[in-house]
C-alpha positions in Angstrom: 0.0 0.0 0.0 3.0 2.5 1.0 4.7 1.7 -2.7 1.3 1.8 -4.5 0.7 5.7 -2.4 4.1 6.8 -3.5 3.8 5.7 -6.8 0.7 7.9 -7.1 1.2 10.5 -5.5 5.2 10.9 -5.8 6.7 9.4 -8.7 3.6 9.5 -11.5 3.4 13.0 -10.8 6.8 13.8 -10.8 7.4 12.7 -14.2 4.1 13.9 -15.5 5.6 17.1 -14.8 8.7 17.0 -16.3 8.4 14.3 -19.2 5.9 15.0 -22.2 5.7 11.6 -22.2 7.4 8.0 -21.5 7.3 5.7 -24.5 7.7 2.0 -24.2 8.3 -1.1 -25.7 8.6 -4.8 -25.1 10.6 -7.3 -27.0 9.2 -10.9 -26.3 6.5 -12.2 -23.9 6.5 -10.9 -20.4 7.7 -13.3 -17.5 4.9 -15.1 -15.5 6.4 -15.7 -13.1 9.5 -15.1 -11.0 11.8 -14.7 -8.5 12.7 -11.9 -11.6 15.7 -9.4 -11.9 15.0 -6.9 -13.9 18.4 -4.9 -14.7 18.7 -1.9 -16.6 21.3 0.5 -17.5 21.8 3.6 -15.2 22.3 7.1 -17.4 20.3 9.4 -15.4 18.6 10.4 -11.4 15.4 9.5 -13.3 16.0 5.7 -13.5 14.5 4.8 -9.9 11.6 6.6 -11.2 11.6 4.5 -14.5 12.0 1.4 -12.9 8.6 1.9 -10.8 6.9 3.2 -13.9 7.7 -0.5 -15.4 6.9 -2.3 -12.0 3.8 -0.3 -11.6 3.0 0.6 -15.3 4.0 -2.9 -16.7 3.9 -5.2 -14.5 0.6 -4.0 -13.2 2.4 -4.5 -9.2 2.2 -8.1 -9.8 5.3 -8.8 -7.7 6.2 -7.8 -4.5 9.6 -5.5 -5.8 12.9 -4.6 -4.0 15.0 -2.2 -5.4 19.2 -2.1 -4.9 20.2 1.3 -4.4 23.6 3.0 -3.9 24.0 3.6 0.0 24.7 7.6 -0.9 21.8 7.6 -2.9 19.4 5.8 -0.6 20.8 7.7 2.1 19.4 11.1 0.4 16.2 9.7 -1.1 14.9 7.8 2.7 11.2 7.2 0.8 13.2 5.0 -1.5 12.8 2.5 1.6 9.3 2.5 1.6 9.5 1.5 -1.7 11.7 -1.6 -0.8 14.5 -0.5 -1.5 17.9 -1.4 0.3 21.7 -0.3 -0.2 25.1 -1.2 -1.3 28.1 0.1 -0.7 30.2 -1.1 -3.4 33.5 0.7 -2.2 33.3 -2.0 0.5 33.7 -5.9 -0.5 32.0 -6.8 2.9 29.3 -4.8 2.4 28.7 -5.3 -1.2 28.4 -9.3 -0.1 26.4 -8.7 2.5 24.0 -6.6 0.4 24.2 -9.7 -2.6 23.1 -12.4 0.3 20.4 -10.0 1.9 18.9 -9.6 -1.8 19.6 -13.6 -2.6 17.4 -14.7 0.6 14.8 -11.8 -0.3 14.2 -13.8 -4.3 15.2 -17.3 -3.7 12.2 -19.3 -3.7 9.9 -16.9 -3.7 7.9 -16.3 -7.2 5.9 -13.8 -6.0 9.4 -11.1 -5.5 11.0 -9.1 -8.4 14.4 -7.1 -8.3 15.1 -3.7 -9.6 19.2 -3.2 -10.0 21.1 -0.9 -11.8 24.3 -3.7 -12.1 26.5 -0.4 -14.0 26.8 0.2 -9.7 26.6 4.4 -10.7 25.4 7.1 -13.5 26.9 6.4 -16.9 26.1 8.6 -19.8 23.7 6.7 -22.5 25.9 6.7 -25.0 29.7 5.5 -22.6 30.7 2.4 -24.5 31.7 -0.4 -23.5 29.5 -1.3 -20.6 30.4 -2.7 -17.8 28.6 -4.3 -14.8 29.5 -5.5 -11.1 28.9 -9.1 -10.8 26.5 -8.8 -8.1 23.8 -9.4 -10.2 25.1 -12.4 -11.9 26.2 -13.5 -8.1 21.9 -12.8 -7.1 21.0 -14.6 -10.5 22.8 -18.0 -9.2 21.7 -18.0 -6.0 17.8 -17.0 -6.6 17.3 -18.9 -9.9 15.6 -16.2 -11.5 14.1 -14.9 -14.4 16.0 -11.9 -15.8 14.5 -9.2 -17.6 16.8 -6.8 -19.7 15.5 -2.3 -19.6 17.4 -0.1 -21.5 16.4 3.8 -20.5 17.0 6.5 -22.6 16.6 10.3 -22.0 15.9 12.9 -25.1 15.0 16.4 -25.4 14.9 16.4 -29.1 13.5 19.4 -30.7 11.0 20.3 -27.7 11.3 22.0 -24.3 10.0 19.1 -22.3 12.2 15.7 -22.7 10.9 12.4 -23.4 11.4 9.0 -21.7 11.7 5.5 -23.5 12.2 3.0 -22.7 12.9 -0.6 -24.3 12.3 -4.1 -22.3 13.2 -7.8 -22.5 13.1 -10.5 -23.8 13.3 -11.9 -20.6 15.6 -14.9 -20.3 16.9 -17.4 -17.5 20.2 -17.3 -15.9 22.9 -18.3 -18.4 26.1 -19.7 -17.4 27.3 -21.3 -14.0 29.8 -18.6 -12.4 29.4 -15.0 -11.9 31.6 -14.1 -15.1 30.0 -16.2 -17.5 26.3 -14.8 -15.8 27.9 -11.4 -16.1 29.1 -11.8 -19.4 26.0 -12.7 -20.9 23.9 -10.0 -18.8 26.3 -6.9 -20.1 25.8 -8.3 -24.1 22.1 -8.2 -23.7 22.0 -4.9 -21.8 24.4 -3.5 -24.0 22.3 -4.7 -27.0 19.2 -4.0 -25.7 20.3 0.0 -25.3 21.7 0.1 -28.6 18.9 -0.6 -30.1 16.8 1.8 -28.0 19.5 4.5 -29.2 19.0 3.6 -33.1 15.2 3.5 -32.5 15.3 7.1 -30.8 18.0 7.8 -33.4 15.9 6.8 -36.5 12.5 8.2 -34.8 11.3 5.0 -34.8 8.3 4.5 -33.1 7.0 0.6 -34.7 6.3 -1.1 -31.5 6.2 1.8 -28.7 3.1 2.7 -27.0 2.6 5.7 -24.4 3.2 4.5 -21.1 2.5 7.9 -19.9 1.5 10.9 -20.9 2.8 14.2 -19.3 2.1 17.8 -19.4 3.4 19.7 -22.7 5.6 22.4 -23.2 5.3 25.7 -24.0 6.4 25.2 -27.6 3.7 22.6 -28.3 1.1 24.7 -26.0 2.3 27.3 -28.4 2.3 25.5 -31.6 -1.3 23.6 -30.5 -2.8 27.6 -30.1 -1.5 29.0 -33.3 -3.2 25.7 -35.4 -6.5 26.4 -33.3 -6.0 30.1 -34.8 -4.7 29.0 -38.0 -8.1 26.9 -38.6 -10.8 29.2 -36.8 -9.6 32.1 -38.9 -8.6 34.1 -36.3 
């Protein structure tokens, strides 16, 4: 009830107010069931927000979600916790294993849990090649046997005042490979694919496959332009 009253009164507004709108699409069938780890890449503040967009927006809240969150970041953003989120400290090897086993027990077994991890472990700019990821996820993967589902997020102002979100999801997959590198391995080619091809969709203006997943307030340059057609056709 707390993440559902956050979502709706926090986060939907919030990027309502700043996006014209989010733009999604899905490669393959969503997962059925889980324990699921959803990983995405990590070029911008906005990402927590995205990742509750597709939990709420997507996934219709059908899991019971955790989110892994930087212990600075967490540490500034408190209501993250409400939201299930929990830290890591990736500067320390005690604490990032401590944070992997916490989030292990949380999934494993447990069909009804999802993760939301940004495995990139801080901001990187969209377009920063080659990416790279911690193996905690990979490490999570193996000891939940879970369902991984692949978001790529992309930022773009474009030509208009107001930015626009998209973002591109799946196909989900199981775990492949039997040790953290291989897992990793696998998990940084299909992230890495999955946001190039969100960047040549944006890129192209390609827009086959996307619905709205949102729609947020407009800008004063389409307010504008919307008010100068009205006048155009009415004569005035």
């Amino acid at each position: 009830m707390v993440a559902s009253a956050i979502y709706r009164g926090l986060v939907r507004p919030a990027v309502r107010r700043q996006f014209h709108r989010v733009w999604l699409k899905v490669d393959g069938e969503l997962p059925s069931g889980g324990p699921l780890i959803a990983y995405l890449n990590h070029p911008s503040w906005w990402d927590g927000y995205a990742a509750m967009l597709l939990d709420r927006g997507l996934l219709r809240g059908a899991y019971t979600s955790f989110v892994m969150m930087d212990e600075a970041q967490l540490a500034r953003y408190r209501f993250f916790r409400w939201c299930g989120a929990f830290s890591v400290d990736r500067r320390s090897p005690r604490s990032s294993l401590a944070s992997v086993e916490y989030a292990t027990r949380l999934l494993a077994g447990r069909p009804d849990r999802a993760l939301w991890i940004f495995p990139q472990g801080e901001l990187q700019p969209d377009d920063r090649a080659p990416i790279a990821l911690y193996p905690g996820a990979a490490r999570i993967a193996l000891g939940a046997a879970a369902t991984m589902l692949p978001a790529a997020v992309r930022l773009e102002f474009g030509r208009a005042q107001r930015p626009e979100m998209f973002l591109r999801v799946g196909p989900a997959h199981p775990v492949v490979g039997t040790t953290p590198a291989a897992v990793t391995a696998d998990l940084t080619a299909r992230l890495a694919r999955a946001v190039e091809e969100l960047r040549e969709d944006v890129r192209r203006g390609d827009r086959q496959g996307y619905a709205v997943l949102l729609r947020g307030r407009a800008g004063i340059d389409r307010r504008w332009d919307a008010l100068r057609g009205h006048r155009s056709a009415t004569g005035s």
